[in-house]
Residue, then its C-alpha position, 0 to 999 in steps of 0.5 A: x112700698x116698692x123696693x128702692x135698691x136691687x138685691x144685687x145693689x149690696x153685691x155693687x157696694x161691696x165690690x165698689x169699696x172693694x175696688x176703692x181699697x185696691x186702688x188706694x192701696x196700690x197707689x201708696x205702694x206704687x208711690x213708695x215704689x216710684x220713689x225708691x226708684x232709679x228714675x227719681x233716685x237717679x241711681x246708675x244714671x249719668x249725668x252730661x257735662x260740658x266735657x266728656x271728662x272720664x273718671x275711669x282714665x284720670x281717676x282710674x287708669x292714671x291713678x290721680x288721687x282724687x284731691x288733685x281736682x277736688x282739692x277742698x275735700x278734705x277742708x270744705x264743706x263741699x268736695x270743688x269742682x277742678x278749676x279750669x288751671x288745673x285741667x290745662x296743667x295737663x291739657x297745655x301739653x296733651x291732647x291739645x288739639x283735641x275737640x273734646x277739650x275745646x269747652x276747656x281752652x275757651x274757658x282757660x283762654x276767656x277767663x270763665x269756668x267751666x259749668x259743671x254738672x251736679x251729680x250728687x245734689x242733696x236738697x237745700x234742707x240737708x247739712x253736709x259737710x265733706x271735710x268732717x266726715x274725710x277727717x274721721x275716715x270715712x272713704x270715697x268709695x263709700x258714698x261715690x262707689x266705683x268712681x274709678x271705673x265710671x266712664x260718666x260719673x253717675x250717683x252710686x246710692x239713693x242719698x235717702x236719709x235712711x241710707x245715711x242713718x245706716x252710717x250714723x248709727x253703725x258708723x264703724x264698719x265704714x271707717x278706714x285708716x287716715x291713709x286709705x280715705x282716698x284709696x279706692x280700692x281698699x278693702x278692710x283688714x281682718x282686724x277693722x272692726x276692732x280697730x274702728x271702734x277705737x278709733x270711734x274711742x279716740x275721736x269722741x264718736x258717740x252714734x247715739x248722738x249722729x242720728x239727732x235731727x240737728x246733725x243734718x238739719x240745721 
């Protein structure tokens, strides 16, 4: 009887499941790293906007304290975007004529806001509350970055649920003071840690309980 498969035709297979392996393996890896990426993540990057409005002059040169256009930070679940009265405070008086700020008068002089552009957009399955986690301390800086020196704003962290579940379950290293949520500066003392976990103690924080699905699943 004629032989069917040639000798090398056991070589051919081995080196085709071989190859089928690599393929797979090297897609999975080449996926877990495409979504850790800066391209997907959009870490770094800054997002447009109808005025080139710089966090590092307002935030940073000037020092306006962030609440002074996100003025429900510390009692909504979202941070706000400044209405357009609140730009003109300034703007009726400074750089009036400025061509940069023309999307700003025809929004104030038409009675419409300004279309602002999200840059920190969690998905619709994801609880956040920005007021909660203001309340027991935990700083600007600590989510935003370096706000104060972005030109453009941009997402200082990937936002992946691992990230935040680095926070839920050691929340203390990065809790501050009341008075210092806003600084965006502040370093901590050499008796933080200490203090963070009374203060944990003081407010019922428990990080057994932060990492249940229903915190930030509802």
């Amino acid at each position: 009887m004629a032989q069917i498969f040639s000798r090398a035709a056991d070589a051919y297979l081995r080196l085709a499941l071989l190859l089928i392996a690599a393929i797979v393996v090297g897609g999975l890896l080449l996926a877990g790293g495409l979504v850790r990426s800066d391209y997907l993540t959009r870490v770094g990057i800054a997002v447009a906007q109808p005025v080139p409005f710089s966090h590092r002059h307002h935030a940073g040169e000037l020092g306006i304290d962030c609440r002074y256009c996100h003025d429900q930070v510390e009692t909504g679940a979202t941070a706000g975007y400044p209405p357009t009265h609140t730009c003109m405070t300034c703007h009726s008086q400074l750089w009036t004529n400025a061509e940069a700020l023309a999307p700003v008068r025809q929004s104030y002089t038409e009675g419409w806001p300004l279309p602002w552009n999200r840059v920190h957009d969690l998905p619709d399955f994801v609880y956040f509350d920005h007021s909660i986690h203001v309340d027991r301390g935990v700083g600007c800086s600590t989510c935003h970055g370096a706000i104060d020196r972005m030109n453009r704003v941009y997402q200082a962290e990937t936002l992946h649920m691992s990230w935040c579940l680095e926070c839920h379950r050691n929340p203390a290293p990065h809790l501050r003071p009341p008075g210092q949520v806003f600084e965006l500066d502040w370093q901590p003392p050499p008796d933080q840690p200490a203090w963070a976990h009374r203060r944990m103690a003081e407010l019922g924080i428990e990080p057994r309980n932060l990492d249940s699905c229903y915190v930030c699943h509802r």
